[in-house]
PyMOL CGO cylinders between C-alpha atoms (Angstrom):
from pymol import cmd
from pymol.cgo import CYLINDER

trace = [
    CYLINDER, -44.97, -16.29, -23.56, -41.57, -15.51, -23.19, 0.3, 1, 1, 1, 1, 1, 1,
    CYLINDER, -41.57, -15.51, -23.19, -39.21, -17.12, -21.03, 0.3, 1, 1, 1, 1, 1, 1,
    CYLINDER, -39.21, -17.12, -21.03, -36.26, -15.18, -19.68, 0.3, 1, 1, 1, 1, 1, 1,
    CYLINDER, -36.26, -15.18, -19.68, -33.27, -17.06, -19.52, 0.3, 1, 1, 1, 1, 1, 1,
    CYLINDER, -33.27, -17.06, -19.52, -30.58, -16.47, -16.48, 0.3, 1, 1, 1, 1, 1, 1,
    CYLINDER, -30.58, -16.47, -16.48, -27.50, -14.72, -17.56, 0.3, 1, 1, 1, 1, 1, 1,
    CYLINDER, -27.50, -14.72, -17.56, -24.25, -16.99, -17.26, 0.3, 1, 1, 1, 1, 1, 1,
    CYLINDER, -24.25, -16.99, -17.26, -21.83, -14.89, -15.15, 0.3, 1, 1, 1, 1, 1, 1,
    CYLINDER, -21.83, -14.89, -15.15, -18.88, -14.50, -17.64, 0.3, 1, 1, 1, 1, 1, 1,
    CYLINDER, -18.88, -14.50, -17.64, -16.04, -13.16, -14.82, 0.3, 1, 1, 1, 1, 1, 1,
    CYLINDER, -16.04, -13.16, -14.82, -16.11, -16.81, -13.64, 0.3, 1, 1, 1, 1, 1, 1,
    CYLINDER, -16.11, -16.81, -13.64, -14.36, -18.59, -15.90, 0.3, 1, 1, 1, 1, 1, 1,
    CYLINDER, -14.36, -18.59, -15.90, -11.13, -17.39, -17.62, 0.3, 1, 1, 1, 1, 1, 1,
    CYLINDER, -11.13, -17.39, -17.62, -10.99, -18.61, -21.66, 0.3, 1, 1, 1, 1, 1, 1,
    CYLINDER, -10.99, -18.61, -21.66, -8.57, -21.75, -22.04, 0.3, 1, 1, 1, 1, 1, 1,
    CYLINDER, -8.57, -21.75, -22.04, -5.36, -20.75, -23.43, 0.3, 1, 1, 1, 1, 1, 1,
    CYLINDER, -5.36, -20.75, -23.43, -3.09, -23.84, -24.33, 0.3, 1, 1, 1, 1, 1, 1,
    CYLINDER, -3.09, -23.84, -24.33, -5.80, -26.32, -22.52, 0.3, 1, 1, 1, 1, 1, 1,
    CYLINDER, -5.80, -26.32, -22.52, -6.18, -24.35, -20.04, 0.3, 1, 1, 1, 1, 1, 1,
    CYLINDER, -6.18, -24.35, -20.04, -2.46, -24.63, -18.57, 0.3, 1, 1, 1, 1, 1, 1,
    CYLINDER, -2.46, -24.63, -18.57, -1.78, -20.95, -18.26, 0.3, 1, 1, 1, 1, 1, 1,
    CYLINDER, -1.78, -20.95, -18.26, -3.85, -18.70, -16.34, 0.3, 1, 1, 1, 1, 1, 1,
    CYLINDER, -3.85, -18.70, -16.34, -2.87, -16.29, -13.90, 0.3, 1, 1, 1, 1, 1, 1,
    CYLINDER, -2.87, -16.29, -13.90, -5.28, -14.79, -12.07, 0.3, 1, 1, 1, 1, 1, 1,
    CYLINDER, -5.28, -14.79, -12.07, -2.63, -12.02, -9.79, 0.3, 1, 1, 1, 1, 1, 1,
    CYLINDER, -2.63, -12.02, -9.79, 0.16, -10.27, -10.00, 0.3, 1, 1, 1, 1, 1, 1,
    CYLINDER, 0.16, -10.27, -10.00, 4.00, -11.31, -8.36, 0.3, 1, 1, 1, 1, 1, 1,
    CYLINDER, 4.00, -11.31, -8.36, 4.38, -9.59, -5.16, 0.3, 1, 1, 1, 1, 1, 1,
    CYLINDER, 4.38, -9.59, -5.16, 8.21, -9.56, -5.46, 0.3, 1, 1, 1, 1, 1, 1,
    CYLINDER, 8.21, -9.56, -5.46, 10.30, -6.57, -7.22, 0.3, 1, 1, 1, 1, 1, 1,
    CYLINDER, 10.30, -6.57, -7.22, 10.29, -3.15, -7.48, 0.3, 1, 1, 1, 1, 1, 1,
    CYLINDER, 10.29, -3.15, -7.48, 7.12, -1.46, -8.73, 0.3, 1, 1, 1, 1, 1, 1,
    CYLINDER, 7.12, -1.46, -8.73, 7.55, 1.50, -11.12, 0.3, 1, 1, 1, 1, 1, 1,
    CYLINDER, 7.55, 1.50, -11.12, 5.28, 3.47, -13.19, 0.3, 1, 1, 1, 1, 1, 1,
    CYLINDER, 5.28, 3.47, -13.19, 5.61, 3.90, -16.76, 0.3, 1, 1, 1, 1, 1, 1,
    CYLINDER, 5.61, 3.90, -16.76, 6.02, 7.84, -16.03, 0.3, 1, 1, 1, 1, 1, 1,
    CYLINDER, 6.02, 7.84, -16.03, 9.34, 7.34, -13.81, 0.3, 1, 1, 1, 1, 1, 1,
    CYLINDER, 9.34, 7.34, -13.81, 11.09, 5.00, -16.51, 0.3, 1, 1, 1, 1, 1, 1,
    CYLINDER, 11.09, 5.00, -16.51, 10.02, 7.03, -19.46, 0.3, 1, 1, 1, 1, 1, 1,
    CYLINDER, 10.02, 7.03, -19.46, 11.19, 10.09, -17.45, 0.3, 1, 1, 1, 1, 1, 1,
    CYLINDER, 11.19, 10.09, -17.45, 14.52, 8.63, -16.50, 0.3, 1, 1, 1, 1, 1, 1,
    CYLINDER, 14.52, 8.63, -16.50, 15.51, 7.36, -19.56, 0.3, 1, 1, 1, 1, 1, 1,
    CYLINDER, 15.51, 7.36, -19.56, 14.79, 11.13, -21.26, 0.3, 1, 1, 1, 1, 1, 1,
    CYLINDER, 14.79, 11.13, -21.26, 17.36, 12.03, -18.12, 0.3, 1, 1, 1, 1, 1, 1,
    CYLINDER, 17.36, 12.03, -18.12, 19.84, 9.70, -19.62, 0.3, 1, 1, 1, 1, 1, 1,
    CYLINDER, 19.84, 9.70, -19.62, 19.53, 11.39, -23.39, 0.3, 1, 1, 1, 1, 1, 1,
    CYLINDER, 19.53, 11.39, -23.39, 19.51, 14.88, -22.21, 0.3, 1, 1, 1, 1, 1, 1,
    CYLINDER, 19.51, 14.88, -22.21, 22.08, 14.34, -19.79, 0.3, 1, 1, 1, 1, 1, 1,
    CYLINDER, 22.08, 14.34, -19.79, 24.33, 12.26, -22.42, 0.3, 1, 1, 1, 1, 1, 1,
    CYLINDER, 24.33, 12.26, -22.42, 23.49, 15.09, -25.00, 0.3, 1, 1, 1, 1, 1, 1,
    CYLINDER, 23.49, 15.09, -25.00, 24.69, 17.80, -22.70, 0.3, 1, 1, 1, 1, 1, 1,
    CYLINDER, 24.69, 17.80, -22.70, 28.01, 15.94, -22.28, 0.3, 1, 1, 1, 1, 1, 1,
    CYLINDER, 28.01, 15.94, -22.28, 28.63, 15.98, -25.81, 0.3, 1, 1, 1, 1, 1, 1,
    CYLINDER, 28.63, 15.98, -25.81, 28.10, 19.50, -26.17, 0.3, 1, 1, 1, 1, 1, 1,
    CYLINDER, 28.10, 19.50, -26.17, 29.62, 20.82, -23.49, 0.3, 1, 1, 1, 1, 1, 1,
    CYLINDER, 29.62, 20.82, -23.49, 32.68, 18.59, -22.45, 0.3, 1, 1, 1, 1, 1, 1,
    CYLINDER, 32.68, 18.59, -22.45, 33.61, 18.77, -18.92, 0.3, 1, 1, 1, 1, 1, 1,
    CYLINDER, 33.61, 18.77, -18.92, 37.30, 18.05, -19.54, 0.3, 1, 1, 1, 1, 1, 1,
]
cmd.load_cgo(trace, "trace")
């Protein structure tokens, strides 16, 4: 006969990383939350809008 063995629930426990002194288990509540699209976006502002400068001088 077989015998089936209970599997160990693995979300349980966290693997130790430096003995077990760092593990977070949740994010900081505090700051502003952006997506990756908005920053990407705004910095591609900041190029175009720099590039256009260049070209086309307002002064």
């Amino acid at each position: 006969m077989s015998s089936k063995k209970p599997k160990k629930d693995k979300s349980g426990q966290m693997p130790a990383s430096q003995a077990g002194l760092l593990t977070f288990f949740s994010d900081s509540g505090k700051g502003i939350k952006l997506s990756p699209i908005i920053v990407m976006g705004g910095a591609l502002a900041i190029i175009v809008i720099s590039i256009g400068l260049r070209v086309f001088p307002i002064i």
